[in-house]
C-alpha positions as CSV (number, residue, x, y, z in Angstrom):
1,X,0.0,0.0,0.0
2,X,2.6,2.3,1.2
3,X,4.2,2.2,-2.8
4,X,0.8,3.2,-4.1
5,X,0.8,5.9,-2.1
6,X,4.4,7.0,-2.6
7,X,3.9,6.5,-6.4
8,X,0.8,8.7,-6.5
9,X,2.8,11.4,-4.2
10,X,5.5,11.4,-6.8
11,X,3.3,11.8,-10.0
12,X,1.4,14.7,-7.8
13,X,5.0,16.1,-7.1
14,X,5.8,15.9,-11.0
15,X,2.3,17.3,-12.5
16,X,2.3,20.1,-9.4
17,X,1.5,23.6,-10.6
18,X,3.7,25.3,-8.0
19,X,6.0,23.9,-6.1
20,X,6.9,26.4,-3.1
21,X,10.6,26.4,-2.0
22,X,11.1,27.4,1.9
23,X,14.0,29.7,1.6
24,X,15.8,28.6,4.9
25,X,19.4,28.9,5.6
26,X,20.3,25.5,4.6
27,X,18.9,25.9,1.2
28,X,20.2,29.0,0.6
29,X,23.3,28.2,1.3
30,X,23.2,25.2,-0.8
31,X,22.1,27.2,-3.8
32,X,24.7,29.5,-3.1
33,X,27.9,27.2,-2.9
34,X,26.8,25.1,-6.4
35,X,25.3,28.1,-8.3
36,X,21.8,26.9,-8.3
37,X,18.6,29.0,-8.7
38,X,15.6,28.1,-7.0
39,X,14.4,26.4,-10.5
40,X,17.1,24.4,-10.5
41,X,16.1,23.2,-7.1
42,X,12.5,22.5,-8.3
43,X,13.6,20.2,-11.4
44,X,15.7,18.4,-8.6
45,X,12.2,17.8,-7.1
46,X,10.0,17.5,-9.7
47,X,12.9,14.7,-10.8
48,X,12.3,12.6,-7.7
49,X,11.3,8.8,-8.2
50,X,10.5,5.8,-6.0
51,X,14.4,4.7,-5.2
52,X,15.0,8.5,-4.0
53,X,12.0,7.9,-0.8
54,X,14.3,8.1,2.2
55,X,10.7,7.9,4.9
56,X,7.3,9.3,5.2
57,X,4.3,10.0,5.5
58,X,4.4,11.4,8.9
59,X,2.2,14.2,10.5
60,X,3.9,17.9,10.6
61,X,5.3,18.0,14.4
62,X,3.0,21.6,14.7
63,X,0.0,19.8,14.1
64,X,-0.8,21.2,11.0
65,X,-2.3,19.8,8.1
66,X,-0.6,17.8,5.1
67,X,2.1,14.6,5.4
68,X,5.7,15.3,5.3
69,X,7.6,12.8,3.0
70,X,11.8,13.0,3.0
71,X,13.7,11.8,0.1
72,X,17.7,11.9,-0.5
73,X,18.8,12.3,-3.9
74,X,22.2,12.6,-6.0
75,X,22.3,15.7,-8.0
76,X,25.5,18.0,-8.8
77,X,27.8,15.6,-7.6
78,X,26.3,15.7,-3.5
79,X,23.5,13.7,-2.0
80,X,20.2,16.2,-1.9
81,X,18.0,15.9,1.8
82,X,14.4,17.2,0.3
83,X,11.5,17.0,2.6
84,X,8.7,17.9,1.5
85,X,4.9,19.0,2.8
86,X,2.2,17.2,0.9
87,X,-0.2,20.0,0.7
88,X,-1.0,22.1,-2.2
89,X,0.8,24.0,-3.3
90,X,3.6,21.2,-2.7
91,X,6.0,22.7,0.0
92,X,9.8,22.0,-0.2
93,X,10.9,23.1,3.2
94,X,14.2,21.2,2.6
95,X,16.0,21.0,-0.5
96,X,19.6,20.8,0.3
97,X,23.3,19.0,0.4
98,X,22.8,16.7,2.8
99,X,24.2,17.4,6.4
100,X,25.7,20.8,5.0
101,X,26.1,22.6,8.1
């Protein structure tokens, strides 16, 4: 069941009309050391397919509504942490090199 789900998340993440990127410090700082634009970031996640899924669904720790799914992903030459809020628009909140500090 869980694969059903995750496939139908992925072709929702793919056909999305907006996808909103969470400008945090980690992802700006990701963008800023490989030269990326926040459309590069989005084709990263629009790109995503059922051997990036790294866990989810799980419930937003504030309670709010929408599943958060988190998927790691090679891209540029570093492993990509993307979590993303299943909500619509789709929600990146993270969408960067992997334990960049």
């Amino acid at each position: 069941m869980l694969l059903e789900t995750l496939d139908d998340v992925l072709l929702r993440i793919r056909m999305a009309r907006t996808i909103r990127l969470v400008q945090t410090e980690k992802n700006r700082k990701t963008k800023y050391q490989l030269g990326l634009t926040d459309e590069d970031l989005k084709v990263i996640v629009r790109g995503l397919q059922r051997c990036d899924y790294h866990k989810g669904p799980e419930g937003d720790h504030d309670g709010s509504t929408g599943n958060i799914w988190v998927f790691k992903k090679r891209e540029y030459g570093e492993w990509f942490y993307i979590k993303l809020k299943y909500v619509e628009p789709i929600k990146a909140l993270s969408c960067h090199i992997d334990n960049i500090e």
